[in-house]
N, C-alpha and C positions, 0 to 999 in steps of 0.2 A: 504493500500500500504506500509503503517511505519513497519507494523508488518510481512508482506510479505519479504519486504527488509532485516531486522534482521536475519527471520527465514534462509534466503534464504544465507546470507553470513555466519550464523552458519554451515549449511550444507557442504558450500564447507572449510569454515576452518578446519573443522573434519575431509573430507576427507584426504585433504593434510597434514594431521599430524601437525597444527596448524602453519604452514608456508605460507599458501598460502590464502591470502584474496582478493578476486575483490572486491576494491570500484567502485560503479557507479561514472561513467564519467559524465559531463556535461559541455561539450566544452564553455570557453571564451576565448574570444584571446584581446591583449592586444597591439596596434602601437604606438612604436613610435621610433623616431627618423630615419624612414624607415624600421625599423623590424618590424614582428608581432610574438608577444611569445602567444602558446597557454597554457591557465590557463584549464584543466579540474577537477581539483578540488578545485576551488574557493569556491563554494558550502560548506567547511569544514569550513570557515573562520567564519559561523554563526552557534556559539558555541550553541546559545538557542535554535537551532531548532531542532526538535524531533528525524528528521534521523541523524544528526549529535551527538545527545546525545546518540542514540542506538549504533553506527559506534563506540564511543569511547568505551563506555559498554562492547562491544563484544573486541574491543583491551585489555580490561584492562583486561576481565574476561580471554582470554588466554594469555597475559602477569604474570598477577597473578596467575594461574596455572602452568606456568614454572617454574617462580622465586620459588615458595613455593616448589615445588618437588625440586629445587636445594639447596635450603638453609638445607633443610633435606637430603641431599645428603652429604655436607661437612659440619664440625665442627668451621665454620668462627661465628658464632653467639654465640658461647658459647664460643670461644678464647675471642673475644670482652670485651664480658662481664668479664671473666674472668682475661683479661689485665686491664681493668679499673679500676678492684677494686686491682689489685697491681699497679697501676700509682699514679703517685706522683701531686697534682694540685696547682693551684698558690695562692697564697696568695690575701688575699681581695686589694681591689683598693681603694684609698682613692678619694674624693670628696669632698670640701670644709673641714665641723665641721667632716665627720662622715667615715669610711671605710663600702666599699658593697663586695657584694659577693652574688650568686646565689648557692641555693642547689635546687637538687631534693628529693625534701622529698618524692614524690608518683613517680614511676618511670610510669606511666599511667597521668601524669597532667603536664601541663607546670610546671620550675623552677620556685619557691621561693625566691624573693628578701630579704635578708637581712640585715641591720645594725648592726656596732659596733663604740663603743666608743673609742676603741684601738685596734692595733694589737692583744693584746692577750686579749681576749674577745668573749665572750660567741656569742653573738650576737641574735640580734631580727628581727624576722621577720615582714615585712613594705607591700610590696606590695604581694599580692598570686593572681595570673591573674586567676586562676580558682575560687577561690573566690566571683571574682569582675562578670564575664561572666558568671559562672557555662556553661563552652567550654571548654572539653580537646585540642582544637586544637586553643586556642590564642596564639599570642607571644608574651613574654613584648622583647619589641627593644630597649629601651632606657631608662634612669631615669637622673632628671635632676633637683638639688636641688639649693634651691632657695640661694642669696645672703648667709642670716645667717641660713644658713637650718633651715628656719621655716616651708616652705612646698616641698614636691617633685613631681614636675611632672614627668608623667611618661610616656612613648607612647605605644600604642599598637597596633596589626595585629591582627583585629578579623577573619580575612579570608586568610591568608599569602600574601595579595595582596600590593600594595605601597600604598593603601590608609588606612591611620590610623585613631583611635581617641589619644585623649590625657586626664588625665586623673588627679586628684590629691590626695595627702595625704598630712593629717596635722600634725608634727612631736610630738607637744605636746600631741596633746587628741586621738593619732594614729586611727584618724578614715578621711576615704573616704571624699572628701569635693562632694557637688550635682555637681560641673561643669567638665561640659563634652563637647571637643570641636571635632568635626568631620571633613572629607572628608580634612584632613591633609595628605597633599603626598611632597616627596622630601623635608625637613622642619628638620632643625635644633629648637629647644627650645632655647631662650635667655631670662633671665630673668632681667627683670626691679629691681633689688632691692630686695624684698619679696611680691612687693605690683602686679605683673601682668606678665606677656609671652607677647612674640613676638615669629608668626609661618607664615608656608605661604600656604593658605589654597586652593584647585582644586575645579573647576569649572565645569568637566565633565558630560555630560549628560549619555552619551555612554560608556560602560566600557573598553573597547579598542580602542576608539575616538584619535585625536592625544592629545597630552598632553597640558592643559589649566593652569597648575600651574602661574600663574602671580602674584598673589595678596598675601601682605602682611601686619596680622592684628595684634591688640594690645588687651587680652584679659586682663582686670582686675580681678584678683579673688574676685569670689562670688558674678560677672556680670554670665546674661546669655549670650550664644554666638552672642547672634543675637544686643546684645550691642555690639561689640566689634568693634572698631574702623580702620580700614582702613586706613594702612599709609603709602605702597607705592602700586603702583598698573603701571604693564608693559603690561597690555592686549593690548592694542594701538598698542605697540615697537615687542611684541613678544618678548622682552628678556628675558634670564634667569639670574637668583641672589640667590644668597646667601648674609646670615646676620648673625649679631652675637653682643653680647654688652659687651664693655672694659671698664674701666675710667670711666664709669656713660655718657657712649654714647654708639647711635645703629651707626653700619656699615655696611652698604648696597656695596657687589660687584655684580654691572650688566655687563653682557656679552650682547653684541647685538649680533640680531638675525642670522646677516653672520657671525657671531663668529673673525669679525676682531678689534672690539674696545671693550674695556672696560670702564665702569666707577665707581671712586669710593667715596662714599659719609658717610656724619655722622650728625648725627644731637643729638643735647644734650637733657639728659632724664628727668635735672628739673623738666621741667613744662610740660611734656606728650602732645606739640604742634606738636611736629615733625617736625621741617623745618629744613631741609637737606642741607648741604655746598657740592658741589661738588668738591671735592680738588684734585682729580686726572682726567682730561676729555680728553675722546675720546685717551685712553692711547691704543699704538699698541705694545708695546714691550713683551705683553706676560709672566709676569711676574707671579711670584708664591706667593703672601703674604702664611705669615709667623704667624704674631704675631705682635701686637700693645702695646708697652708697654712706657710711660710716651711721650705719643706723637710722639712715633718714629713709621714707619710703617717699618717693617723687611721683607724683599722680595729676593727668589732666583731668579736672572736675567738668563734670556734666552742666553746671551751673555755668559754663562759659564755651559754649558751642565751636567756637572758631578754635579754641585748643591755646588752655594754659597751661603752666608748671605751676603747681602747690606741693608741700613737703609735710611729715610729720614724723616723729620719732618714732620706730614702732616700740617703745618702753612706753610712749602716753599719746596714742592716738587718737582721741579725742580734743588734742591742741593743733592744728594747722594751720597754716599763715601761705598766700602766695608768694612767688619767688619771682614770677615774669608771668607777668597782665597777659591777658590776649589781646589781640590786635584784630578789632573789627574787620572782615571782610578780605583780611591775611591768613591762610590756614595753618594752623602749626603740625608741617607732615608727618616731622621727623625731631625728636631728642638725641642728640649723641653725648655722650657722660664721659669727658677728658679726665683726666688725673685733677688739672688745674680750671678745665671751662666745662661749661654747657652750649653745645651748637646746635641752635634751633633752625630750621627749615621752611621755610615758607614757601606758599602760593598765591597770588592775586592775579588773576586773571591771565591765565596763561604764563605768568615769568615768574620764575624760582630764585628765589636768595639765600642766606642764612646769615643769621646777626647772633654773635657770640658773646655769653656773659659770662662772668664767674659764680660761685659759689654764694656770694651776697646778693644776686642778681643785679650784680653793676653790668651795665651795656660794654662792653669793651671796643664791637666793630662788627663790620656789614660790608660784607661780598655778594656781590650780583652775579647771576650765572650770565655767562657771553651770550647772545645768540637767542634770549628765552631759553636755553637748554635747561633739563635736568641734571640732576648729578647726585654721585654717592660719595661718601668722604670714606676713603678708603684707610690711613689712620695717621697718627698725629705723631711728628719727632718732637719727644719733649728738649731735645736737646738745641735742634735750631728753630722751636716755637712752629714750626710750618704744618700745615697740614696738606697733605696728598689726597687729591680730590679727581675724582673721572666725570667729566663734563660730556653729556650725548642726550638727542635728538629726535623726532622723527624721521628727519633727512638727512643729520649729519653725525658720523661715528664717532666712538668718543676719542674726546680730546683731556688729556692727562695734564696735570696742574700741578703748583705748591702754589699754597696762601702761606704767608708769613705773616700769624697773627700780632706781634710785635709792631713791625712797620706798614704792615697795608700792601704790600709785594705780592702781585700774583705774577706769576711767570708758568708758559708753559714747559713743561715737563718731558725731556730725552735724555735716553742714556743707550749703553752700548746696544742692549736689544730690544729696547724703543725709540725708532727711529722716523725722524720726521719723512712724510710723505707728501706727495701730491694733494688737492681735496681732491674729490669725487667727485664733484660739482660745487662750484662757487657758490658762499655760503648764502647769496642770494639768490638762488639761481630758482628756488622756491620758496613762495610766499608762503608763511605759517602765520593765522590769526584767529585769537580766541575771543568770541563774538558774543552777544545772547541773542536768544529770537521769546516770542514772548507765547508759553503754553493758553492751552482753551480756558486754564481759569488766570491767566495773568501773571504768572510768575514768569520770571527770566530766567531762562535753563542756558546756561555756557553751553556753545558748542566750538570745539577746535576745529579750523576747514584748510586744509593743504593742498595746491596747485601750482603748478608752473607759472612763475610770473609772466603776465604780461601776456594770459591765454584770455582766450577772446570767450565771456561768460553769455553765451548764448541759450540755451536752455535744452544745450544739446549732450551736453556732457557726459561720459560715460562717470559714474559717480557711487562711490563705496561706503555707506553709511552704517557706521557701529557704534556700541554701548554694550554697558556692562548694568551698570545702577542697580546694585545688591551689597546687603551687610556692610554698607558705611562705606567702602573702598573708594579708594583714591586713583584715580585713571593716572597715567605718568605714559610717557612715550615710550614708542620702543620702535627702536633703530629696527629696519626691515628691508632690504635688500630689492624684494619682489615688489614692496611698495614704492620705491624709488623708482624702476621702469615702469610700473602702472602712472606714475604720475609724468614720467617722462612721456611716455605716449600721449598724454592729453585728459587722464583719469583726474579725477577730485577725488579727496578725503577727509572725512566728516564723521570728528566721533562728536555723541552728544550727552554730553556729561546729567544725565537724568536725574532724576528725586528716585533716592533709593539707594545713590550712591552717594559721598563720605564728602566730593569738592567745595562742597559748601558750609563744610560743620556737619558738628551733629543734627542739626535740625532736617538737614536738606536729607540725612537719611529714613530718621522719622517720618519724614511727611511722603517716603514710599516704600513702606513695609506695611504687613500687617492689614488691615482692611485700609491702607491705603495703594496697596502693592499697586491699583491699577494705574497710578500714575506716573508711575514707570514709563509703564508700556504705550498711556498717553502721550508723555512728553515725547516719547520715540518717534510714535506715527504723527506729532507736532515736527518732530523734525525735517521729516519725510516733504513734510507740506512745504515748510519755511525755506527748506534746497529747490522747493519747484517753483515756488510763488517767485525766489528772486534768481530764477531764470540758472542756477546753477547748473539745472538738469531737469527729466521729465518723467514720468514712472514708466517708456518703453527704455530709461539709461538710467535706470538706481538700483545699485544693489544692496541688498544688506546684510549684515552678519553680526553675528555676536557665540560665545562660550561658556557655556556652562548657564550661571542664572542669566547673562549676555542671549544665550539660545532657548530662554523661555521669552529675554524680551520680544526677539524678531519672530519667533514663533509665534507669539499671542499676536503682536501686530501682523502678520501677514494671513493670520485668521483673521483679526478685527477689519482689516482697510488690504487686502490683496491687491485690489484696483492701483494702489500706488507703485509697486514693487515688479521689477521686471525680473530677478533674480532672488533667490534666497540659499544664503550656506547658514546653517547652522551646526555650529559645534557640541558633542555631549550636554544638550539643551535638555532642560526639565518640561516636559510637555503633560504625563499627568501629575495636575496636582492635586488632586483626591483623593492618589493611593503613595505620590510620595512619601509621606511618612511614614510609611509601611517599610520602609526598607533604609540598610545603612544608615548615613550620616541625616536622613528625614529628620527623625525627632527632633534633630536641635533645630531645626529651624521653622518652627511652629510661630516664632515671634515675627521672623521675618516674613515667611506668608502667611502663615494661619492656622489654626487646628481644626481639621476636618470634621472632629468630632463635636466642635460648637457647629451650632445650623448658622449665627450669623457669620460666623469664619469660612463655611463649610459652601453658605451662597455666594462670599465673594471670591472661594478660590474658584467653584464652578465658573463665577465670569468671565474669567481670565486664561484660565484652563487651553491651554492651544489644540489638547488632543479632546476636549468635550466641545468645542468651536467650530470643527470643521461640520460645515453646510453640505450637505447630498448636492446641492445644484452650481456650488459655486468652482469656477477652473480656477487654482490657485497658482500665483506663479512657478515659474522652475524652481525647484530646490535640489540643493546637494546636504543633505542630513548625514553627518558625521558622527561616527560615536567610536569606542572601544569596547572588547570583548571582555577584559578586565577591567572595567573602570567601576571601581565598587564603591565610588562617592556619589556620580550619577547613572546608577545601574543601565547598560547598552537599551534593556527592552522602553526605554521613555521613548526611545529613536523604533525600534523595532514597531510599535504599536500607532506611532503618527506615522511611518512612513505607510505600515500596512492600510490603515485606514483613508490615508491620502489618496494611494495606490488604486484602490478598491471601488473606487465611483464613478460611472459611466460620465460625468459632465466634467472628468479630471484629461484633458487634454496635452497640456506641459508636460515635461516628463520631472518625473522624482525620483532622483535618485539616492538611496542607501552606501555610504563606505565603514564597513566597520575594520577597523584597526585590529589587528592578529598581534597576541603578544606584547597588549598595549593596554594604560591606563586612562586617566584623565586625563594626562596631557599628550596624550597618543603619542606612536614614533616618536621618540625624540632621541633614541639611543645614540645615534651614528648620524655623523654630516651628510652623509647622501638619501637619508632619509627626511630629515628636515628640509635636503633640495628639494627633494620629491614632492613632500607635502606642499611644501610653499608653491611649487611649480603648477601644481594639479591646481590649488585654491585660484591662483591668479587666471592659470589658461580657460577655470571653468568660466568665472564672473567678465570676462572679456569678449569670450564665446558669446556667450548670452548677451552681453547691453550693447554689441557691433552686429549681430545677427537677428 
């Protein structure tokens, strides 16, 4: 019958010119709160099963047939490449004793982690994940060296999923140590000293089960795991925590499970007992720690949206004083905690600064990023006062600094194996400006828009519209290659900084979450409008995209308003949200969209719902719906169940197409450089295809 069904939806995809797939139906219906929603492809949501392994096969085998005849169609894979190797890259990161830095040495195998002794330094290679796995498809995610780097742990993604192992090397006799700790998900590394880790390790039977991360243990090096000692554990509370160790203590922040209280605890790492002082209990105020330094706890208070610093003792928490005001309408992105300063981070509209205090919250000085650029402060020579900073772009790669907080000196930064280059394109050569347009209830939503200067804005555009606007986030550029020849050809790009996400304060996230979530998705398809009203572009030249809660925005919109959108990719997008919290990482985010199991939570995630939206009658644009087989933060069947359903209606026209990622998580392929070509290559040939045809 498996092999019947295959054959049988081969057939009709072939006929319909690889547009038209019937998946089999198989009606559940689902009550509550007086409604009944019928599910007929629930059936997709059990990934192991043979019809559903054939179902995805045949998506990916003419998914993968498209993309490849497009990718040979345009020259977007050999620009890439080609831009890369004239891009400029950052400079290594320091880490305690030693500076890292990843190369690709085999452009077919994960990156190679490396060490150096000094900036200008040759550097050694420490960890090779292909090495350690002989897997082209692991990812090193993290490395994390011990007090006096004598060892560095390291984490890894054998399968791109959230669940990791971890992993060590010894810096002296640079070899492998035997311990290997597993079934590590959500888990920061804090290290005890040189002498053991603290991680927080899952419990799941089920791979897509909801999420059991509670438990947090103490591994000694060169114990095995199944010694490791167990030192907080919330399986009970269902909380969730995070940890981390300052001052020769661990600090435990617990979130309970209704996400209204917190608590915050520490316990001293002497004698490896672990008794925990709760010094902060049943806190509501929502606060944002910061950083712990000689006993002070540094936290932006909720009470000032745009993002302050305030400090308390954690010996008398109930005494706190601010340190440095907010600054209206300035965002504070970023805290960095020097030995001697505080470097704060800023946003206003589109341009990045940081203005540097001390301890007292005296102002010391204020550095402007060149260019609008972002930038990350990579770390600080106490000795010549300077800080090493990596300045980059949308369009421009990064450019390597020293600020010399003493004098005001910013100089760029070369040394033997960072060497000045050509640009890519003169640093005008595209226009970047960040704008508002005003949403249907009146608010001013930023949107960033990037073009070729001095291109003629006719309403003809071919035009790339994204957004993210989820759980507070702060959108920030990112240097992109494939983006660069899209804009050289004549392309626009337009992200629109929505209510939902974090650009504007806390507020602006407040006011889209929760049974406000739909104003997300409004100010999206506002944006959609505000690119065509001034002639940017026209909805047979827009395309849109987004990832993750980014692929419920453009999902919900292109169920709400299809009419505008001549393209649609969406990435591991959340499409039902009825039964999301049914699985993984759901639960916690009941605040952010809703709990199904209220009716008035329950009616407004139905509104929004992309996979309860789709109309019997309506052709909705092209899509290329992307997901992973392992990505067990946004289980693949969200993709699986809108594409079938898309798929499946005689008035669906456009073709829709399914790619899912083999041996991949959330952030798909990303192992190996010619995989990331790949990706980048297919995304750009698809949305090109589509708004020139």
């Amino acid at each position: 019958m498996t092999r019947f069904l295959f054959v049988f939806l081969f057939i009709i995809a072939t006929a319909f010119s690889q547009q038209k797939i019937e998946t089999k139906k198989v009606p559940s219906t689902l009550s509550k709160h007086g409604i009944t929603i019928q599910d007929d492809y629930a059936w997709l949501e059990n990934t192991t099963n043979k019809e559903v392994v054939d179902w995805v096969e045949l998506q990916n085998n003419l998914s993968e047939q498209k993309l490849s005849e497009l990718v040979k169609n345009y020259n977007f894979s050999f620009k890439i490449k080609d831009y890369d190797y004239l891009s400029t890259y950052s400079m290594p990161n320091k880490k305690g004793k030693y500076f890292y830095i990843s190369y690709r040495v085999d452009k077919k195998k994960p990156a190679v982690l490396y060490y150096k002794e000094s900036l200008n330094d040759l550097g050694k290679p420490l960890v090779d994940p292909y090495d350690v796995y002989k897997d082209e498809n692991v990812v090193l995610l993290g490395y994390y060296p011990s007090k006096n780097s004598r060892y560095l742990a390291f984490k890894i993604s054998p399968n791109g999923s959230d669940r990791h192992e971890i992993k060590f090397k010894d810096f002296a006799n640079k070899k492998y140590l035997d311990d290997v700790l597993t079934d590590i998900k959500f888990s920061n590394v804090a290290w005890n000293d040189d002498k053991g880790i603290f991680y927080k390790k899952n419990t799941n039977k089920e791979f897509f089960a909801k999420d059991s991360t509670y438990q947090l243990y103490y591994h000694k090096i060169g114990d095995i795991q199944s010694k490791d000692k167990l030192v907080f554990d919330t399986s009970k509370e269902k909380s969730n925590f995070s940890f981390f160790t300052k001052e020769n203590k661990l600090f435990i922040i617990e979130e309970s499970e209704d996400e209204i209280t917190t608590n915050y605890y520490y316990s001293e790492l002497n004698n490896e007992m672990f008794q925990f002082t709760n010094f902060l209990k049943d806190d509501k105020s929502n606060i944002d720690f910061l950083n712990i330094k000689n006993n002070k706890f540094y936290f932006s208070d909720e009470k000032y949206p745009w993002g302050s610093i305030s400090y308390f003792d954690i010996n008398n928490p109930n005494e706190n004083q601010i340190l440095i005001p907010q600054v209206y309408t300035h965002l504070l992105i970023d805290a960095t905690f020097l030995e001697k300063y505080i470097v704060c981070k800023y946003k206003n509209m589109g341009k990045y600064y940081m203005s540097i205090y001390d301890y007292t919250g005296k102002f010391i000085r204020k550095f402007e990023a060149p260019h609008n650029m972002d930038f990350e402060i990579n770390y600080w020579d106490e000795k010549t006062d300077e800080l090493f900073v990596v300045f980059y772009s949308y369009t421009i790669s990064s450019l390597n600094y020293k600020l010399n907080i003493t004098t005001g000196a910013n100089d760029i930064y070369f040394n033997d194996f960072i060497e000045p280059k050509p640009t890519l394109f003169p640093f005008n050569y595209f226009e970047t400006k960040t704008i508002t347009y005003k949403s249907r209830d009146n608010k001013d939503i930023p949107i960033v828009i990037i073009h070729k200067k001095g291109i003629e804005l006719n309403g003809n555009n071919p035009t790339l519209l994204k957004a993210y606007g989820g759980f507070g986030s702060v959108s920030s550029p990112n240097y992109d290659t494939g983006l660069l020849h899209f804009l050289e050809k004549g392309g626009v790009y337009a992200f629109a900084q929505v209510r939902g996400g974090g650009e504007k304060g806390k507020n602006w996230h407040r006011e889209g979450r929760g049974l406000k979530k739909i104003n997300s998705i409004n100010d999206f398809v506002d944006a959609a409008e505000f690119l065509i009203r001034e002639k940017y572009t026209n909805p047979n030249k827009l395309a849109i995209t987004g990832g993750s809660n980014g692929g419920l925005v453009v999902g919900a919109a292109m169920t709400q308003r299809p009419d505008l959108f001549k393209v649609v990719v969406a990435n591991v997008g959340v499409f039902d949200m009825i039964n999301a919290q049914k699985f993984t990482v759901g639960k916690y985010h009941l605040d952010e969209y809703g709990n199904a199991d209220i009716k008035e939570e329950f009616n407004s995630l139905l509104n929004f719902s992309p996979l309860h939206n789709i109309k019997e009658d309506v052709n909705y644009p092209t899509c290329l719906i992307i997901t992973s087989e392992n990505d067990d933060r946004v289980p693949p069947f969200h993709s699986y169940k809108f594409v079938a359903k898309l798929q499946s209606r005689s008035a669906q026209k456009n073709p829709i197409y399914l790619k899912v990622n083999k041996n991949a998580g959330h952030y798909g392929n990303i192992s190996s450089y010619e995989n990331r070509v790949k990706k980048e290559s297919e995304f750009y040939s698809f949305i090109w295809e589509y708004l020139n045809n």
